[in-house]
DOZA-87843 format. One record per residue: x, y, z of N, C-alpha, C in turn; residue in one letter. Coordinates in steps of 0.001 Angstrom, whole numbers, plus 524288, in hexadecimal, padded with zeros to 5 digits. Layout:
<sites>
SITE    nu    nv    nw   cau   cav   caw    cu    cv    cw resn
SITE     X     Y     Z     X     Y     Z     X     Y     Z    a
...
</sites>
This chain:
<sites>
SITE    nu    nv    nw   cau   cav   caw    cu    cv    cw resn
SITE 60805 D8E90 3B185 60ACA D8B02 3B509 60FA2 D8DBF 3B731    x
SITE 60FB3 D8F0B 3BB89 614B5 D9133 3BEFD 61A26 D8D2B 3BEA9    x
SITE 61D61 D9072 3C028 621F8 D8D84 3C107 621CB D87FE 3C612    x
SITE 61FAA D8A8D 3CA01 61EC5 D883B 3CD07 61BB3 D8204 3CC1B    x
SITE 61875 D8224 3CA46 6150A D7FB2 3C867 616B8 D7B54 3C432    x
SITE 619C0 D7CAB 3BFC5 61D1F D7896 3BE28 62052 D76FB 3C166    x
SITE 62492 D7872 3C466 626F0 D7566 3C6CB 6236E D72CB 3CB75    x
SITE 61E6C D73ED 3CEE1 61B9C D6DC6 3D0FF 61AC7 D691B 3CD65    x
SITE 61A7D D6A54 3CA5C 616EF D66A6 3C527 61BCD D63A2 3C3C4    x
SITE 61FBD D65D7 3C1B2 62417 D636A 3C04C 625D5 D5F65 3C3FF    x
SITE 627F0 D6051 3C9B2 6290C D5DF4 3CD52 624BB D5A76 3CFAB    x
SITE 620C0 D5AA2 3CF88 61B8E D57FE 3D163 61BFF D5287 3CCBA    x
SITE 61DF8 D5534 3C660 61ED9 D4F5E 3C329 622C3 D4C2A 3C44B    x
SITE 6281A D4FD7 3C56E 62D5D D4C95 3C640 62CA4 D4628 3C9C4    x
SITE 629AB D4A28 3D08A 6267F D458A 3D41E 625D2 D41F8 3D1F4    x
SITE 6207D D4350 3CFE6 61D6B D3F8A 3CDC7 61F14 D3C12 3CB23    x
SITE 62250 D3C56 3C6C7 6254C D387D 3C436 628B6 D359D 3C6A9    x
SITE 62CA7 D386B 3CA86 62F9A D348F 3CDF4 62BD9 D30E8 3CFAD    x
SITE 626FB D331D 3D41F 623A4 D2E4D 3D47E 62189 D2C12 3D1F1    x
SITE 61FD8 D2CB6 3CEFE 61C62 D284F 3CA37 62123 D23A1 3C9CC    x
SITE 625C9 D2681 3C8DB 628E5 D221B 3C689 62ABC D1CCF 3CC4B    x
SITE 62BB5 D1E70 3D153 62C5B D1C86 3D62C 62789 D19B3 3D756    x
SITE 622C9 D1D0D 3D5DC 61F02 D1991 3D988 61951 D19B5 3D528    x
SITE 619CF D208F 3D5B3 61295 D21BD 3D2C2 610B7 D26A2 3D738    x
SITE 60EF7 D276C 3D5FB 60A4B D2BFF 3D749 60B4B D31F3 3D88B    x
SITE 6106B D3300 3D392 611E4 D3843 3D21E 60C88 D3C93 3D11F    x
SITE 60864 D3806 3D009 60334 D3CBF 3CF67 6021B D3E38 3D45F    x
SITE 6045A D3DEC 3D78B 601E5 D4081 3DCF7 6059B D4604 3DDA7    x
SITE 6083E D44D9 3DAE5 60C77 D4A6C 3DB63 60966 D4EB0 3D6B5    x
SITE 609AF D4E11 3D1B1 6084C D5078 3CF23 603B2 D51A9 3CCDF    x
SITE 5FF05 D4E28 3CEFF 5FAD2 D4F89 3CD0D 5F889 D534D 3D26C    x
SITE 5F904 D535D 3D86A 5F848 D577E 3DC13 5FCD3 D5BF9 3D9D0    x
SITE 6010D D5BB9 3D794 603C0 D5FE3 3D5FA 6004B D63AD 3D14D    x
SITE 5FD9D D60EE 3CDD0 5F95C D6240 3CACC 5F5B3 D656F 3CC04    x
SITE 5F32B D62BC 3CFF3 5EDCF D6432 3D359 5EFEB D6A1D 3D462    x
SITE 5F34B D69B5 3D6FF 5F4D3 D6F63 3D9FD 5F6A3 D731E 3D806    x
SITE 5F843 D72C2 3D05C 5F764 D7696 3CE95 5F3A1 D7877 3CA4D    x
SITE 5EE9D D759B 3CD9D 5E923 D798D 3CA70 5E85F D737B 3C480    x
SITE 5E97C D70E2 3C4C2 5E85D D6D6E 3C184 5E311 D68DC 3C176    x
SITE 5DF1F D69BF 3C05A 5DBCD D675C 3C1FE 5DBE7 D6011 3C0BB    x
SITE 5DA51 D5E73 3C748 5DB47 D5829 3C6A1 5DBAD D5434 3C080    x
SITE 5D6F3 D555F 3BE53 5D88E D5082 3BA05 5DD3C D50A6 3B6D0    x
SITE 5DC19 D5744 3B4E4 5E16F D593B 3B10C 5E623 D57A4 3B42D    x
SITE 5E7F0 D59EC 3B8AC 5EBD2 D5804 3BCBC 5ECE3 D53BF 3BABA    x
SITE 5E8EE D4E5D 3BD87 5EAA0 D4AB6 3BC82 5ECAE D477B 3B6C4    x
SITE 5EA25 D49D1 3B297 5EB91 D47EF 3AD1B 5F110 D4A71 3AB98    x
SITE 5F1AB D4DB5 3ADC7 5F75F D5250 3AAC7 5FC1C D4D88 3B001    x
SITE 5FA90 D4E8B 3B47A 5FCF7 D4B02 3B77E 5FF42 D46EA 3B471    x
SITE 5FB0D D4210 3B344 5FBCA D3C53 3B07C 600CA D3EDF 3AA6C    x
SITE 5FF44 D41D9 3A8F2 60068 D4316 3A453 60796 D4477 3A3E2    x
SITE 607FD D47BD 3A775 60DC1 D4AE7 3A9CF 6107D D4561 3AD5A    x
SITE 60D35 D412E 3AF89 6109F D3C5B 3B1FE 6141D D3869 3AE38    x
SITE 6110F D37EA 3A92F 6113E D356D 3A735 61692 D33FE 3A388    x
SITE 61BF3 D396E 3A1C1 62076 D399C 3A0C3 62381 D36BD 3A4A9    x
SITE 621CE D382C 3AC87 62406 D36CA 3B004 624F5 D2FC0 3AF10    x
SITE 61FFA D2E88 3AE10 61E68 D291E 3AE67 623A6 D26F0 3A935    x
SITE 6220D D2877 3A6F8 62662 D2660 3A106 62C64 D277E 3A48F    x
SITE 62DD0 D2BE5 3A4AA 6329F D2BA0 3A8BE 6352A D28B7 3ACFA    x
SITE 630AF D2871 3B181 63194 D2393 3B44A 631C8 D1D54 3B278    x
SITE 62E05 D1C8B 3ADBB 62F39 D16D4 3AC78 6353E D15EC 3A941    x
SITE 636B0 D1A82 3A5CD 63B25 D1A5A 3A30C 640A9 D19A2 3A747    x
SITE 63EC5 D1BB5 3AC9F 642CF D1BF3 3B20D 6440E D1571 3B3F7    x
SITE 63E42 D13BE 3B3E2 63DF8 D0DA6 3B44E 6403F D0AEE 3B01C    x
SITE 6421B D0BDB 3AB58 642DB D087A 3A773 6440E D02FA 3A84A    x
SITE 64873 D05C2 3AC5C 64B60 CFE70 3AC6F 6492B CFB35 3AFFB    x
SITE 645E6 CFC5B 3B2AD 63FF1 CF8C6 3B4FA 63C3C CF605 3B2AF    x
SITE 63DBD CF981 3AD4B 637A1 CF718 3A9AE 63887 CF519 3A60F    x
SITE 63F9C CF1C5 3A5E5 64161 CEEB4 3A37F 63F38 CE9A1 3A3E1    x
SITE 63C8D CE75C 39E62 63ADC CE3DE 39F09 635E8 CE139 3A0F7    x
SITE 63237 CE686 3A14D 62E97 CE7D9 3A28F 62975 CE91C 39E46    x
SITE 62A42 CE948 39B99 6268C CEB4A 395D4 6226B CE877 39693    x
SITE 6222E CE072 3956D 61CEE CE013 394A0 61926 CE0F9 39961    x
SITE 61C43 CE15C 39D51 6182B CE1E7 3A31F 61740 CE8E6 3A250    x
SITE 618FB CEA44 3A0DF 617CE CF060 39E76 613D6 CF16F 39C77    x
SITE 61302 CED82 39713 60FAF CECF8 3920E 609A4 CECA6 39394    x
SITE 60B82 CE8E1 39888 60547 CE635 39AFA 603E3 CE99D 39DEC    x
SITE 60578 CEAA2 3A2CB 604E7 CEDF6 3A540 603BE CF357 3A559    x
SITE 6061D CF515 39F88 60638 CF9C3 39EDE 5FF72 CFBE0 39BC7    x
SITE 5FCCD CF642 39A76 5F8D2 CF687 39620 5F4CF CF776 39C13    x
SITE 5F6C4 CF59C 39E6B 5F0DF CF714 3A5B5 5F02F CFCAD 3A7CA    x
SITE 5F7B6 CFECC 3A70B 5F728 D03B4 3A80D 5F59E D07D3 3A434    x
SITE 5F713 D06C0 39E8D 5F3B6 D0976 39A23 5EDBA D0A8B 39C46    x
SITE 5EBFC D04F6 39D33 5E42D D0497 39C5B 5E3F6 D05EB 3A0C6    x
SITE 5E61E D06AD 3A51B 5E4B2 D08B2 3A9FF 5E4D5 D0DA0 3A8A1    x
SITE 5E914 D1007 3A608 5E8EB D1658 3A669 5E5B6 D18DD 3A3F4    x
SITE 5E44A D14E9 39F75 5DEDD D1851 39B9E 5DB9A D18B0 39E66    x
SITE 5D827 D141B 3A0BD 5D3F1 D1646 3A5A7 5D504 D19E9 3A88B    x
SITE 5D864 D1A18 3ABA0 5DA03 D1DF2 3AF7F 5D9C8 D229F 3AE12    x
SITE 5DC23 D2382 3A925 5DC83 D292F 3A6E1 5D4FB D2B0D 3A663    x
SITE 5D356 D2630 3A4F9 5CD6C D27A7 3A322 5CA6D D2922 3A626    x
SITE 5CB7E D2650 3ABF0 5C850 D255C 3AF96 5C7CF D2B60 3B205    x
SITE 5CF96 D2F18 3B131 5D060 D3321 3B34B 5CAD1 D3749 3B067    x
SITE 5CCBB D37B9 3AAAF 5C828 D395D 3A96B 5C0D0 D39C5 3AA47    x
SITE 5C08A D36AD 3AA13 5BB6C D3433 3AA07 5B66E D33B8 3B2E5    x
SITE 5BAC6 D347B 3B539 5B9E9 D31AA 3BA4D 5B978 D37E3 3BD2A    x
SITE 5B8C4 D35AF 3C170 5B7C3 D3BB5 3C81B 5BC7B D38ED 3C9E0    x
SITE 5C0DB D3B65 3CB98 5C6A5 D3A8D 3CD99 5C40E D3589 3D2AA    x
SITE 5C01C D39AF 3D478 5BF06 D3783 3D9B7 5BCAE D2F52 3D823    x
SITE 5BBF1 D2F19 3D516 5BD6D D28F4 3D3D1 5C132 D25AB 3D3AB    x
SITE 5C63A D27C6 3D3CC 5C9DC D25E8 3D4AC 5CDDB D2649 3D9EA    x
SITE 5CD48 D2B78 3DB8A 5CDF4 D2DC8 3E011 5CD8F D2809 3E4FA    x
SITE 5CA4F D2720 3E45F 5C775 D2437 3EA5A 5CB93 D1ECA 3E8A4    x
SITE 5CD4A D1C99 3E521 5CF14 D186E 3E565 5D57B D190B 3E57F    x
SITE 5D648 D1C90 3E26D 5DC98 D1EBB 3E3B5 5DEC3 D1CD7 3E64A    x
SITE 5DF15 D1EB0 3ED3B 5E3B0 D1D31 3F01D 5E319 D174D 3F1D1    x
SITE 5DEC5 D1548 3F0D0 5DE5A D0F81 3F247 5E181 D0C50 3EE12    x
SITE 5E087 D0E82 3E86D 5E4F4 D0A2B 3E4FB 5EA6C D0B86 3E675    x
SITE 5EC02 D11C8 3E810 5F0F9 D1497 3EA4F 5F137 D0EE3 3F019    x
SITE 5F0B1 D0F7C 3F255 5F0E1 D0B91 3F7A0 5F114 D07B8 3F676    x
SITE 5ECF8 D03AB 3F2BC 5EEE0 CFDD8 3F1F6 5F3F6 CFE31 3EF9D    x
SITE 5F541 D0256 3ECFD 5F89A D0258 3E93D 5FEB0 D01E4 3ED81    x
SITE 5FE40 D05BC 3F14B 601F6 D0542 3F3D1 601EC CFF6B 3F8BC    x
SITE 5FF77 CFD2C 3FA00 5FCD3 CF9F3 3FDBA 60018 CF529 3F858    x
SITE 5FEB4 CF3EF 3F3F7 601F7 CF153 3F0BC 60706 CF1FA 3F09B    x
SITE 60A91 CF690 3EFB9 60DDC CF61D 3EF83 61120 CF364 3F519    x
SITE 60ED8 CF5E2 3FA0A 611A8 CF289 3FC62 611D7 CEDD5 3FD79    x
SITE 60E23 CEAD7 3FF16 60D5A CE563 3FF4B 60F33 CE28E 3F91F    x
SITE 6108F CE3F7 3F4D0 61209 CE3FB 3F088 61511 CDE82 3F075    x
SITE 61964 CDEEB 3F2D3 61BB2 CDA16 3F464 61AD3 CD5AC 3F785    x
SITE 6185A CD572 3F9F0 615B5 CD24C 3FD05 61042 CCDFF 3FA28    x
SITE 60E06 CD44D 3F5D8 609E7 CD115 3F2E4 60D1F CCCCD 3ED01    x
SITE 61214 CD09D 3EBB4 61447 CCCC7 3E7D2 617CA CC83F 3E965    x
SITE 61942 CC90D 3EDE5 61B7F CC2EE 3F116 6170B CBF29 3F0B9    x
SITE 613B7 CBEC3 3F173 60E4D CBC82 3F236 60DD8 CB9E7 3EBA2    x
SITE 60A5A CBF1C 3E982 60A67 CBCE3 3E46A 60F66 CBB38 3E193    x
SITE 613C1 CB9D3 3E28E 6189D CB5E9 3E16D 6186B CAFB8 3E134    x
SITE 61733 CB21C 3E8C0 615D8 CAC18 3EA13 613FA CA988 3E88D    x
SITE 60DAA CABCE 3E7A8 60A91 CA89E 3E5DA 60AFF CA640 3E106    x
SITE 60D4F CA979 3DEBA 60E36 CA78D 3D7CD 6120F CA384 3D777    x
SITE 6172B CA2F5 3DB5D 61B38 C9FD4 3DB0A 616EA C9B28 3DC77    x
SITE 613C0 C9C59 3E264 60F7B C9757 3E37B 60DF0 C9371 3DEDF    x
SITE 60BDD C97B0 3DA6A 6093D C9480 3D70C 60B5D C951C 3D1F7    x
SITE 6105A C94B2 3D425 61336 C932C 3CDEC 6124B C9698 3C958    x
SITE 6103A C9C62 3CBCD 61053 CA0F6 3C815 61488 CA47C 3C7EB    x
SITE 614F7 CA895 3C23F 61705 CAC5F 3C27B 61335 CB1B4 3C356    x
SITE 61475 CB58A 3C563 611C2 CBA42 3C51A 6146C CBD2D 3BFDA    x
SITE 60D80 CBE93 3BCA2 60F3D CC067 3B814 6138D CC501 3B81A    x
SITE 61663 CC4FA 3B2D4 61BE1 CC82B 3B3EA 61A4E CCE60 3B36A    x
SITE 6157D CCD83 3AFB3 61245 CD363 3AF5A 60E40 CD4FC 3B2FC    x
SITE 60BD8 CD20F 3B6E0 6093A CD199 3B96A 60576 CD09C 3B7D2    x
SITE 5FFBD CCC3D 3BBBA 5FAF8 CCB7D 3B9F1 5F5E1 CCEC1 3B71E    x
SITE 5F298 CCEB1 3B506 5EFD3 CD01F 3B2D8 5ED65 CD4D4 3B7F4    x
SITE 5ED26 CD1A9 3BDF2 5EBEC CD6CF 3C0E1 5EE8E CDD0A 3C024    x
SITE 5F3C9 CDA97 3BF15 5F786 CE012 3C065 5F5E5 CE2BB 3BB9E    x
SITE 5F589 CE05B 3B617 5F383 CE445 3B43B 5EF3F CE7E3 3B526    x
SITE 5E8D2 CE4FB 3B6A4 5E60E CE628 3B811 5E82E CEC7C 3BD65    x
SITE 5E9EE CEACC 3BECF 5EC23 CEF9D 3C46C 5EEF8 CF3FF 3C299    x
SITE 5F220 CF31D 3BE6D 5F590 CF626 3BCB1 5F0F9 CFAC5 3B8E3    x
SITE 5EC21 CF823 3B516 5E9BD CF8BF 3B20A 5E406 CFD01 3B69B    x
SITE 5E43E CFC51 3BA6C 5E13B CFF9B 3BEF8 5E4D1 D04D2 3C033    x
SITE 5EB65 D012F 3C2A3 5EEBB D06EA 3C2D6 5EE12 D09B9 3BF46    x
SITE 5EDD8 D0813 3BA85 5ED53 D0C67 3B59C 5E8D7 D0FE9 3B64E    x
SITE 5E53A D0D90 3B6EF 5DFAC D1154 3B6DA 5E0C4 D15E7 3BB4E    x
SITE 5E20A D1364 3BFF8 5E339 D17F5 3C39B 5E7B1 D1C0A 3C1AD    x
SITE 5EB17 D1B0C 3BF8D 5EFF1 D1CF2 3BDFE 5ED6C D21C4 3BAAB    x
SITE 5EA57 D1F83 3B632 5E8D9 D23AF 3B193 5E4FA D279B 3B4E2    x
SITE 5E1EB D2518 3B832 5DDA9 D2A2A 3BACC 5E163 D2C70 3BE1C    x
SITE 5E418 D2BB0 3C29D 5E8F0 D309B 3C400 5EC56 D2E42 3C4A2    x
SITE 5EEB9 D28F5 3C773 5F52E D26E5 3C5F8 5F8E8 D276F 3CA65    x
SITE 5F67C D2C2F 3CF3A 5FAD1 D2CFF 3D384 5FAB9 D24FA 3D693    x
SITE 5FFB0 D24EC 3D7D4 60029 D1F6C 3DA81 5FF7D D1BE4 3D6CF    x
SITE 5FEB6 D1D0C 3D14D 5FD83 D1885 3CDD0 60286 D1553 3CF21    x
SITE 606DA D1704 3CFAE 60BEC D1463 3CF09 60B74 D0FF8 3D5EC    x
SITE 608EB D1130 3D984 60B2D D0E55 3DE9B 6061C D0975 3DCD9    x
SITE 60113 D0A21 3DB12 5FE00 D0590 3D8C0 600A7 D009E 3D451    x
SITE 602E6 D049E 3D23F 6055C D0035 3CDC0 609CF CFE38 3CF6C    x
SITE 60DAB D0152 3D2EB 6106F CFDFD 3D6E4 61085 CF98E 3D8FA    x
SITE 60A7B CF919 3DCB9 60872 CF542 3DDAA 607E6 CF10E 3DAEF    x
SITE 6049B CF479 3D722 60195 CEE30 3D3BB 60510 CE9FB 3D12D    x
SITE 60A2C CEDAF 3D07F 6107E CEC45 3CBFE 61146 CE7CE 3D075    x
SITE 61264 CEA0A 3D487 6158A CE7EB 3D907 61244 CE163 3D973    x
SITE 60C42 CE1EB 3DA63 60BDB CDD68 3DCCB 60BAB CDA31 3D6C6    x
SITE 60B3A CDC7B 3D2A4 609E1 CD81E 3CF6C 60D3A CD787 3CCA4    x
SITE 614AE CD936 3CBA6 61532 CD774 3C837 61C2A CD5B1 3CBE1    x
SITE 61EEE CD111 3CA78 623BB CD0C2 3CE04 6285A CD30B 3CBFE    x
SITE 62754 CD823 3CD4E 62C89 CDBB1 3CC66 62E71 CDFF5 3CEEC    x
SITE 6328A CE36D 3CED4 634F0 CE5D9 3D41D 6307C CEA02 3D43B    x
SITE 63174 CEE37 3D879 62F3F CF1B6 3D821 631CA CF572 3D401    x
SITE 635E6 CF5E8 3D2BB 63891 CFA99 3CFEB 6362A CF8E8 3CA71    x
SITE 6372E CF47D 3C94B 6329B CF2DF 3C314 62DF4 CF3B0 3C199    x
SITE 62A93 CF35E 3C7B7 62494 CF279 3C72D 625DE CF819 3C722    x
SITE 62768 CFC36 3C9BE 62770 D02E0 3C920 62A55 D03D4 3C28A    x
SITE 62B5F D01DC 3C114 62CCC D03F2 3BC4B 62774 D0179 3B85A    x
SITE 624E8 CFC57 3B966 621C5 CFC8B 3B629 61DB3 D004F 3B766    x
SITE 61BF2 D02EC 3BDD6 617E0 D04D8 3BEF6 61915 D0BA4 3BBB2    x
SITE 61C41 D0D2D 3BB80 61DE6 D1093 3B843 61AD0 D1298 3B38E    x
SITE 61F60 D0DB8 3AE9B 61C19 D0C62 3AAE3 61512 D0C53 3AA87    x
SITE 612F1 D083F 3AEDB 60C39 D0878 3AF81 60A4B D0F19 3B0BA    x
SITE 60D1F D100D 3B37A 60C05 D147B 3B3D2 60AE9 D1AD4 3AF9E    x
SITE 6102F D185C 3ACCD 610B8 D1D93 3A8A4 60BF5 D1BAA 3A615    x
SITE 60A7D D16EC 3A3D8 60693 D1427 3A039 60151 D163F 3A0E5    x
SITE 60245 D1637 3A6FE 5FB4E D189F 3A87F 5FC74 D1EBE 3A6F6    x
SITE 5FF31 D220C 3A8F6 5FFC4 D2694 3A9C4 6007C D29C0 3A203    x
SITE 60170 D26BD 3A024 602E8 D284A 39B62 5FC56 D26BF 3968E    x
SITE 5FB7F D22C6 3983D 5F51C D20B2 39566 5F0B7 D25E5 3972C    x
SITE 5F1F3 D25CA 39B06 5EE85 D2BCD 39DFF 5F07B D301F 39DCD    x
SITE 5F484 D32A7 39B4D 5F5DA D36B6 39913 5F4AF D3801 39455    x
SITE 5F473 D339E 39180 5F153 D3424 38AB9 5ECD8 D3552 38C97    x
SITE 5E979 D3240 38E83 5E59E D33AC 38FA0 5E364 D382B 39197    x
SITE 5E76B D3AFE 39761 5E58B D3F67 3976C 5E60D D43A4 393CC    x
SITE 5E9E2 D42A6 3918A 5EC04 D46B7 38C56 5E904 D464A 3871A    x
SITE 5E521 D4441 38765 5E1D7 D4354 382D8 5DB80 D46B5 384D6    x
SITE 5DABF D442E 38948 5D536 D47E7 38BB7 5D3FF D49CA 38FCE    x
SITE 5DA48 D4AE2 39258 5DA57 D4E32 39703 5DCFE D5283 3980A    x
SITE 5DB00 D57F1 39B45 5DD19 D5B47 39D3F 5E24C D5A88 39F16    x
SITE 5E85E D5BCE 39B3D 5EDEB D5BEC 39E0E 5F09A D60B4 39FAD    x
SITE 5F285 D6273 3A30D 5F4A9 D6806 3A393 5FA42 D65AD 3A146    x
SITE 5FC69 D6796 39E7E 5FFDF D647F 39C0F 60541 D680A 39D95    x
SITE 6052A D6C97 39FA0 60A9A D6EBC 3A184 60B81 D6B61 3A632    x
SITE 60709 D6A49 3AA31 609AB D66D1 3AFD6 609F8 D6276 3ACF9    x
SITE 6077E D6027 3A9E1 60749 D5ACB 3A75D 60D3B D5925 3A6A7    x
SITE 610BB D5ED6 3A305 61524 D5E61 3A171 61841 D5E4A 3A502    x
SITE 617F5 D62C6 3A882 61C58 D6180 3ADC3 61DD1 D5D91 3B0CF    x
SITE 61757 D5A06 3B0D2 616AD D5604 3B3EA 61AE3 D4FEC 3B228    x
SITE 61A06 D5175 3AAD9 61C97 D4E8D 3A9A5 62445 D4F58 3A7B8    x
SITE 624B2 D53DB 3A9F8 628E0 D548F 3A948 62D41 D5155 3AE82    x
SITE 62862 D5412 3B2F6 62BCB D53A1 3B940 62CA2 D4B51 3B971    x
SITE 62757 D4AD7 3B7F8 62680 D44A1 3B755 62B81 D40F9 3B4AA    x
SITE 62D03 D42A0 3B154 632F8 D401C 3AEFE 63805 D41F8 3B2EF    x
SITE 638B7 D44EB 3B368 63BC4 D44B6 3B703 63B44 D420E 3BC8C    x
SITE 63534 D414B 3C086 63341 D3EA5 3C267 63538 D38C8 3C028    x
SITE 63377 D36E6 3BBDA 63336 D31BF 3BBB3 63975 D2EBE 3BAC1    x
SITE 63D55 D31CC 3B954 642E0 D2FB1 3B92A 6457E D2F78 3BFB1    x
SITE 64413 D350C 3C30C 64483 D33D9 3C803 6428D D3136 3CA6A    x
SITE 63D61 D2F9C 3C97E 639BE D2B5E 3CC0C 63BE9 D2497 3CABE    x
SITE 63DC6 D236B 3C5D1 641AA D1F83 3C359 6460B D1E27 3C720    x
SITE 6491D D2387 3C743 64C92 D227F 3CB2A 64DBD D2041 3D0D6    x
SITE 64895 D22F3 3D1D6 6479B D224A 3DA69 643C8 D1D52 3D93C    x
SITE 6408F D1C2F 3D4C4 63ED9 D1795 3D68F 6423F D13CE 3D60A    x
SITE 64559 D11FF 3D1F8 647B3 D0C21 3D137 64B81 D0AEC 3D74A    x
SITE 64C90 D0E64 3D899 65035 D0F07 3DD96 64DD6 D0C82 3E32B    x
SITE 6488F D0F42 3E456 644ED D0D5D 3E667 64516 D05E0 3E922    x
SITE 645FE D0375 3EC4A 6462A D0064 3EC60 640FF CFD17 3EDC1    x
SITE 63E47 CF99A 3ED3F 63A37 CF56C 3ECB3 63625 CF8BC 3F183    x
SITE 63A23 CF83C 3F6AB 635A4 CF77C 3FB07 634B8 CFF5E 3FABF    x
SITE 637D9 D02B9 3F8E4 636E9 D0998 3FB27 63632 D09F5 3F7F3    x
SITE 633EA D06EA 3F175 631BA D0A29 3ED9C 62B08 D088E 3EDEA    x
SITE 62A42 D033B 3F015 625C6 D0240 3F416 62499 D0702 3F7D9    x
SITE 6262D D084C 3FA59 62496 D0BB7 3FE28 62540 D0F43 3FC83    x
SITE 62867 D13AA 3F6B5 62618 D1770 3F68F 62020 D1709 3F1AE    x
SITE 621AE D149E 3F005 61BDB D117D 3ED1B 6160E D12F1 3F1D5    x
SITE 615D2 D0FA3 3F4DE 6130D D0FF1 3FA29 61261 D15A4 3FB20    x
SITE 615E9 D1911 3FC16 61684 D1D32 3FDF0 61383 D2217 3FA62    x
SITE 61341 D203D 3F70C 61226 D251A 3F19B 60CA9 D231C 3F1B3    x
SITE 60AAB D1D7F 3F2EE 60709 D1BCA 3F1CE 60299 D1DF5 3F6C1    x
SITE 604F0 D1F1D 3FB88 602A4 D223C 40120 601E1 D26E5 4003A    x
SITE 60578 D28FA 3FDB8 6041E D2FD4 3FD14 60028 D3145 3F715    x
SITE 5FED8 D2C0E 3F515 5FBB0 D2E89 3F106 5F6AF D2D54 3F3A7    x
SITE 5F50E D277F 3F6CA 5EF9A D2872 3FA74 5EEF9 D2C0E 3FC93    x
SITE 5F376 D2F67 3FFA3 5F2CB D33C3 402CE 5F094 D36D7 3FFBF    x
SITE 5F235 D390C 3FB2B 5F265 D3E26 3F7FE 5ED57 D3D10 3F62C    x
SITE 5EBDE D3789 3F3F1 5E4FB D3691 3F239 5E192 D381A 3F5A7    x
SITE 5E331 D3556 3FC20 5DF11 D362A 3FEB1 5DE5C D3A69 402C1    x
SITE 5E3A4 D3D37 402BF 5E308 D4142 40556 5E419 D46AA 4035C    x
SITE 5E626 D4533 3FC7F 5E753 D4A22 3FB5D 5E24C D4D12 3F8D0    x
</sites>
């Protein structure tokens, strides 16, 4: 490994972690950073998941004071993104990429297509509940788990944009700010990313020097990513949400 060469890898994690922690889909930085030095796709992608995964713990520890008060919607939530990530991880194993490939940027697109109308769909479902003399659950309905418990599966097979999907799903189903629902998507996140690192580390190919760099640049990533997100205000952390969520269809479907 050249000099050169650690420092892409290093800086390709730092990214990545800032984004994971802002939005999600730091794997678009570092798993093509992978590719391009001679790392073949699956390994790539498992050493990838593996080296994100310090970032992920970093950025949620950045969120702390977001996720005050937050635990049992954690507890629940967090049990969809567990069982999502075990499939996912399995599916990576077991599947032709090209099975997942074709559906990608379409959950990437609803995903962003949700976030914006986001408000518009939870004004609605308000209404209706004040209509009929309901509350909307405080953890959200049995759907959101269900959605969150799919993000997982996608998350564990590769995970880029996992963060602008669960955005969404946070957003329309549960009534809380955006800077909260991003600190719990965090948390969901490390959950998937970390269930599928045992896993790959038990019966998969890791290059474990980029693995390490990846997870070195990633902590530093995820305290800067802490920072520029809470700052972020409602409607431009929407739109860079949106924005990250356009350049990963691009990169699926044209890279």
């Amino acid at each position: 490994m050249t000099f050169l060469e650690v420092v892409a890898v290093l800086l390709a994690g730092v990214a990545a972690g800032t984004i994971n922690t802002v939005v999600g889909s730091g794997t678009l930085i570092t798993f093509p950073t992978l590719l391009a030095l001679g790392v073949p796709p699956v390994t790539a992608n498992v050493s990838n998941t593996i080296g994100l995964v310090p970032g992920s713990v970093s950025g949620s520890i950045g969120y702390r004071r977001e996720l005050r008060g937050q635990l049992p919607r954690l507890l629940r939530l967090g049990s969809a993104s567990l069982a999502g990530g075990v499939v996912g991880a399995l599916l990576l194993l077991v599947l032709p990429a090209a099975a997942f490939d074709a559906i990608v940027p379409v959950l990437i697109g609803l995903g962003c297509v949700l976030v914006l109308i986001q408000p518009r769909i939870s004004a609605a479902m308000a209404a209706r509940a004040e209509h009929r003399g309901e509350e909307r659950p405080e953890h959200g309905a049995l759907w959101v788990w269900g959605l969150v418990f799919l993000a997982g599966i996608y998350g564990g097979y590769f995970g880029a944009a996992q963060g602008v999907i669960l955005m969404a799903i946070l957003g329309v189903g549960l009534q809380e700010s955006m800077q909260r629902n991003n600190a719990t998507k965090n948390v969901l996140a490390l959950l998937v990313n970390l269930i599928a690192a045992i896993i790959f580390m038990a019966v998969a190919e890791v290059n474990w020097p980029y693995a390490g760099l990846i997870a070195v640049g990633a902590v530093v990533g995820g305290q800067i990513g802490a920072t520029v997100g809470r700052r972020l205000p409602p409607t431009v952390l929407r739109a860079v949400i949106v924005t990250v969520g356009v350049a990963a269809i691009t990169t699926f479907v044209f890279g």
